[in-house]
C-alpha positions as CSV (number, residue, x, y, z in Angstrom):
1,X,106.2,85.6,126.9
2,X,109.9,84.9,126.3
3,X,112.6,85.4,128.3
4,X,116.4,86.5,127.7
5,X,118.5,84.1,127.8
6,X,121.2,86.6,129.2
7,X,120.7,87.6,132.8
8,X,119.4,91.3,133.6
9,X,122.6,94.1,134.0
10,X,121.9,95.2,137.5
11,X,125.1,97.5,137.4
12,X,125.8,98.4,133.5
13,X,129.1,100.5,135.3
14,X,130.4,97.0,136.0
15,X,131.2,96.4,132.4
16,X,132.7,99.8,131.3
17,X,136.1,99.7,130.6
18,X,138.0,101.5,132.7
19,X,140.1,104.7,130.7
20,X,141.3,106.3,133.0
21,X,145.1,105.0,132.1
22,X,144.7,105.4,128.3
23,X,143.5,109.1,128.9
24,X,146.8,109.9,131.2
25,X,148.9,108.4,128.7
26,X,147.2,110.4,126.1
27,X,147.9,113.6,127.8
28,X,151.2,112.7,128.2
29,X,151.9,112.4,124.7
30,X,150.0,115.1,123.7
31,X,152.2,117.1,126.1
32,X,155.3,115.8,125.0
33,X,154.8,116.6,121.4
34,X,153.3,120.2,121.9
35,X,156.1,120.9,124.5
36,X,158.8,119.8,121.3
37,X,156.5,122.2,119.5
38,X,157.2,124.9,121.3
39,X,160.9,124.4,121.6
40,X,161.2,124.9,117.8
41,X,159.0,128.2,118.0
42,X,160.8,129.4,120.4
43,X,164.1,128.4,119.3
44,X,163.4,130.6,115.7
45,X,162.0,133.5,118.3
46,X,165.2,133.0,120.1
47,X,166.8,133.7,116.7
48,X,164.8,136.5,115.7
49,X,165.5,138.5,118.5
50,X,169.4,137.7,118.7
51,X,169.7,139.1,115.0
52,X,167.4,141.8,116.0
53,X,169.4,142.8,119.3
54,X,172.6,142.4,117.7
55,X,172.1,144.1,114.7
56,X,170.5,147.3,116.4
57,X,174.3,147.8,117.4
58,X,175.1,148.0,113.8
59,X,172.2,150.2,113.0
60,X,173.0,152.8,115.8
61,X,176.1,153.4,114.0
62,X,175.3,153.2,110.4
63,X,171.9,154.3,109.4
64,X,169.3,152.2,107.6
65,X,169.2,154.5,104.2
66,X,172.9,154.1,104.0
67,X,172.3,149.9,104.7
68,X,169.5,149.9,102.0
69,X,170.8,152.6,99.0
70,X,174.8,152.7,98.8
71,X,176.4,150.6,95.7
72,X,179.6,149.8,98.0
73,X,180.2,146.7,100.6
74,X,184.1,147.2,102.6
75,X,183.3,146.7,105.9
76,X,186.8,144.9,106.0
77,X,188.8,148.2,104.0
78,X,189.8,151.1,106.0
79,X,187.4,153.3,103.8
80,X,184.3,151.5,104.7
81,X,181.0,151.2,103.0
82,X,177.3,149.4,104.2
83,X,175.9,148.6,100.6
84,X,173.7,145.6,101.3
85,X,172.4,145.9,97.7
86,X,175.9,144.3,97.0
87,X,175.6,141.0,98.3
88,X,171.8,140.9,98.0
89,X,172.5,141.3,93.9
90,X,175.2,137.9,94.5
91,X,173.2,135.8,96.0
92,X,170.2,136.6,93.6
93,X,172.4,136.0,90.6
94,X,173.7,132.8,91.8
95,X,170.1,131.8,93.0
96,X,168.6,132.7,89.5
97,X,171.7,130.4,88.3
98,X,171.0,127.9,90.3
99,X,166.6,128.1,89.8
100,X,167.4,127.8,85.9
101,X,168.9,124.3,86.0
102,X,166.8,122.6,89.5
103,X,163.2,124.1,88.3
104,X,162.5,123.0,84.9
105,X,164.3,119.7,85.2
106,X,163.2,119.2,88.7
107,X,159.6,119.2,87.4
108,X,160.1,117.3,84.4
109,X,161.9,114.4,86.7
110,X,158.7,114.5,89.1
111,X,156.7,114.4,86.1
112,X,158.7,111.3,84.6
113,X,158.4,109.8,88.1
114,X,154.9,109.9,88.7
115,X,153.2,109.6,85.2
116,X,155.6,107.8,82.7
117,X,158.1,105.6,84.8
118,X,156.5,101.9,85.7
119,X,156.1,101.6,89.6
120,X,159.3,98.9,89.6
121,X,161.3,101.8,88.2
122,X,159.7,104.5,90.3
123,X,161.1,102.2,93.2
124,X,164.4,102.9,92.5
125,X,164.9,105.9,90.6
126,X,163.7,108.5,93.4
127,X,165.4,107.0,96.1
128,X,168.7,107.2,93.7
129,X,167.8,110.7,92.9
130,X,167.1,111.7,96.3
131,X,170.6,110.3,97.0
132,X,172.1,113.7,96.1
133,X,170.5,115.7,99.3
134,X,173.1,113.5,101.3
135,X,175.7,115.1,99.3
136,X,177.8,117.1,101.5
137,X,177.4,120.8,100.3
138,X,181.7,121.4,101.0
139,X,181.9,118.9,98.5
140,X,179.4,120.4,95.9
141,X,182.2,123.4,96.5
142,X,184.9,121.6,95.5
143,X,183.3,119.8,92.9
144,X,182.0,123.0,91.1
145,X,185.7,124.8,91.8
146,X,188.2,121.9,90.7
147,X,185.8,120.1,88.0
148,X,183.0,122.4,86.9
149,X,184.8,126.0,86.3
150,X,187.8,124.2,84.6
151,X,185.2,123.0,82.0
152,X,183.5,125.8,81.8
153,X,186.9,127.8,81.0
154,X,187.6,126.0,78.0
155,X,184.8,127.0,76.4
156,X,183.9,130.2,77.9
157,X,186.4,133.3,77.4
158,X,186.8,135.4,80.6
159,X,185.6,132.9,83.4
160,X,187.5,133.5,86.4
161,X,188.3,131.0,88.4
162,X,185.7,131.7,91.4
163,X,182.8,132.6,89.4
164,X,179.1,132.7,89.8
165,X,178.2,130.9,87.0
166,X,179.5,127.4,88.4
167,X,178.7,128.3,91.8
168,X,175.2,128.6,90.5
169,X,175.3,126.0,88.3
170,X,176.3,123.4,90.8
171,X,174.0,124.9,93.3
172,X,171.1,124.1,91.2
173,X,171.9,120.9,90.9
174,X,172.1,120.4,94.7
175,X,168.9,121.6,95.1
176,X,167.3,119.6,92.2
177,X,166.3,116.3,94.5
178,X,164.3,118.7,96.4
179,X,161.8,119.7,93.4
180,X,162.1,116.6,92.3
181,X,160.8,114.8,95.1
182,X,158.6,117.3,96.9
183,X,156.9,117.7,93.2
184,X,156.4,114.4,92.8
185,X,154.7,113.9,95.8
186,X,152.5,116.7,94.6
187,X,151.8,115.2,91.4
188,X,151.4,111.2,92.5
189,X,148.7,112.3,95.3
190,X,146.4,113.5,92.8
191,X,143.7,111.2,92.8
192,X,143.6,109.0,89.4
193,X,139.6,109.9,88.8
194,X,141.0,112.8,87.6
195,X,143.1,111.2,85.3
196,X,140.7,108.9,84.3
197,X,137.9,111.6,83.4
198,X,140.3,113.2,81.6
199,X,141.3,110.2,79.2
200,X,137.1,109.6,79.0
201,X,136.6,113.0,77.2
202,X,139.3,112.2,74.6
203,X,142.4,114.1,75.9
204,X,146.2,112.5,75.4
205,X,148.1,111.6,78.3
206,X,150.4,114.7,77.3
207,X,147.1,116.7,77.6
208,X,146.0,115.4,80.6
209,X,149.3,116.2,82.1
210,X,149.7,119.4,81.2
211,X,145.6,120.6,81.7
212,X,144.4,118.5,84.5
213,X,147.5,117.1,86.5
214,X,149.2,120.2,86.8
215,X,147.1,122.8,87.7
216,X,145.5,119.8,90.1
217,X,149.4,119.8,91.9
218,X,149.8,123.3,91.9
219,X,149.8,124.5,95.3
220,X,152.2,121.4,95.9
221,X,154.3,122.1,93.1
222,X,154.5,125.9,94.0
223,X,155.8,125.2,97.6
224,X,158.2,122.9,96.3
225,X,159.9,126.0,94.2
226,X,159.3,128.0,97.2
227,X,161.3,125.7,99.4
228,X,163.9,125.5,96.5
229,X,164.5,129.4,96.2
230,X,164.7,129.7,100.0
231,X,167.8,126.9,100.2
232,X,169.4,128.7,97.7
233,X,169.5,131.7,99.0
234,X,170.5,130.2,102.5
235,X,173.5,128.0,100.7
236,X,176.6,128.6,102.2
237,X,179.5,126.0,101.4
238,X,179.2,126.4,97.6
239,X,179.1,130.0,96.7
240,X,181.7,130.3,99.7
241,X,183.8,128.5,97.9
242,X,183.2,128.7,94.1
243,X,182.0,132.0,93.8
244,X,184.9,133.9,95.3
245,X,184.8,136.8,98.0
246,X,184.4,140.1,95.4
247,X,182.4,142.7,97.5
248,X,181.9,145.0,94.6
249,X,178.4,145.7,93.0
250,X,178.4,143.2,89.5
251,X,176.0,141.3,87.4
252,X,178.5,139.3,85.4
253,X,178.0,136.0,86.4
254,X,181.9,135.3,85.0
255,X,183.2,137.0,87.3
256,X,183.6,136.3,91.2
257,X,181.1,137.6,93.8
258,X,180.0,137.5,97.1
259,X,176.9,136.1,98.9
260,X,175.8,137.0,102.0
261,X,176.0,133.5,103.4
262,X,179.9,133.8,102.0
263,X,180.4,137.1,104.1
264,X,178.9,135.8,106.7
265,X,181.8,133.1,107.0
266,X,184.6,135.7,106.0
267,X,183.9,137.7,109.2
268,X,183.2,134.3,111.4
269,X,186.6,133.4,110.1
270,X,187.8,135.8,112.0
271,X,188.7,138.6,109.4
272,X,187.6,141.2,112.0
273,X,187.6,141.5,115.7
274,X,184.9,140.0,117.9
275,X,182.8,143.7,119.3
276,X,183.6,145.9,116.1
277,X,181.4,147.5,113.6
278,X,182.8,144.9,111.1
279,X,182.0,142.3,113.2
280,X,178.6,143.5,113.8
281,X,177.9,143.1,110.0
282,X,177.1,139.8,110.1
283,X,173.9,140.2,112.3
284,X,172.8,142.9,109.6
285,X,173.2,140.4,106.7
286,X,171.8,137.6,108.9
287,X,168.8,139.6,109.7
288,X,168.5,140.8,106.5
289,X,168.9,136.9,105.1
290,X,166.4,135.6,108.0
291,X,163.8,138.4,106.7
292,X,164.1,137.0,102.7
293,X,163.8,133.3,104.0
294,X,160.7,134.6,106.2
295,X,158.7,136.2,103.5
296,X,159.6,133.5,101.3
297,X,158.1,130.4,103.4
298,X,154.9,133.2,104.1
299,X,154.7,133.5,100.7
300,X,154.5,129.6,100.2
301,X,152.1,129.4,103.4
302,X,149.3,131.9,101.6
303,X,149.8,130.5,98.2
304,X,149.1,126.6,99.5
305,X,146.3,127.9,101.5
306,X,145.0,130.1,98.8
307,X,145.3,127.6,95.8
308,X,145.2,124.1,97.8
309,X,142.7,121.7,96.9
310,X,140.8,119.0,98.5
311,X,140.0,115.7,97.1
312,X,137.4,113.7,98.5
């Protein structure tokens, strides 16, 4: 009969390692992070309920049918009117604008990025795209007012000088890094089996792009446009100041216009008194702006949960 060389445990506890420090510090981190967690809920409750409290003010004095049907916005004129369809029809127009130039091209970019620029080149060129988010958006405004519109006038009959058609032009561009790169994260995380099956059966690169890529990035892709619309929509500096201040109902893009973000900075301007109805406008447009951003990012939220896949 052998024996171990190793002498017998008598007390295996002995040579546990003690974890009682690394569990503390554990729950200490995890505490930190989930109490910054609920900081930023409650921050965009905190929000919520401000636009809501405020704006009831507003809505005890002007009804909601009024808010939601009339064709008029002059809060600011002695004859005042509450037609939210106003600015809601501006800041669509100047989104749609601004969609038309950053989707399609923001998607091609990702595409050149990820499938058709060498990794050397892909070093550079999305860092040098994404250089364009740092853009201030005050000097998009000025770019698209002093450089952009004058362009566009000698070429275009009509344009006014604040316009929606450079505002959304411009704006479009601003948010173009943000497809861009969000997309091509999308389309780069697909794993390359895929790729690689596709090129076995006999497709083209452009086929497996187009057929197996894409709809494998979709959910990304998707949110990415989401995410788009919604800073649009929220843009402030450039439609403030290349689209003009026009609060009547129009769907020329020639012509100046009014967003809600660009009303929004009209009244904060102090344009009307602090405590009026006037003043009390801006909480109605900024719930009413909160509630489109809201069902926007929901909307992205059930379509990456609906449509995401998992590679394994």
């Amino acid at each position: 009969m052998t024996t171990s060389p190793f002498p017998k445990l008598v007390n295996a506890e002995v040579w546990q390692a003690n974890r009682t420090a690394s569990k503390w510090s554990q729950r200490i981190v995890v505490g930190i992070f989930g109490f910054f967690a609920i900081i930023s809920v409650l921050t965009t409750f905190g929000i919520f309920f401000t636009l809501v409290i405020d704006a009831a003010g507003f809505f005890q004095e002007v009804s909601l049918w009024q808010f939601l049907t009339d064709t008029r916005w002059t809060p600011l004129f002695f004859n005042k009117s509450f037609g939210i369809s106003v600015l809601i029809v501006s800041t669509l127009m100047t989104t749609a604008i601004a969609l038309c130039i950053a989707l399609p091209v923001g998607l091609l970019a990702a595409v050149c990025l990820s499938e058709y620029a060498p990794s050397k080149a892909r070093k550079w060129l999305k860092p040098s795209l994404e250089i364009l988010s740092g853009i201030p958006s005050v000097v998009f405004g000025y770019f698209a007012l002093l450089f952009v519109t004058p362009i566009l006038k000698s070429f275009i009959p009509g344009l006014q000088s604040f316009n929606a058609l450079s505002a959304g032009l411009v704006l479009g561009v601003s948010i173009l890094p943000l497809v861009a790169s969000l997309s091509e994260d999308a389309i780069y995380s697909v794993p390359d089996s895929l790729r690689q099956g596709s090129y076995g059966l006999g497709a083209t690169k452009r086929e497996t792009i187009i057929n197996v890529v894409l709809p494998a990035a979709l959910s990304g892709i998707v949110s990415s446009f989401i995410l788009a619309i919604s800073r649009a929509i929220g843009e402030t500096m450039i439609v403030t100041i290349a689209a003009g201040q026009s609060t009547t109902l129009n769907f020329n893009p020639l012509e100046s216009v009014s967003t809600m973000t660009a009303f929004i900075v009209q009244v904060s301007l102090g344009d009307a008194p602090a405590g009026g109805l006037a003043f009390k406008t801006i909480y109605a447009v900024g719930l009413t702006l909160f509630l489109i951003t809201l069902s926007l990012n929901i909307l992205s939220y059930w379509f990456v949960r609906r449509y995401r896949q998992k590679y394994e």
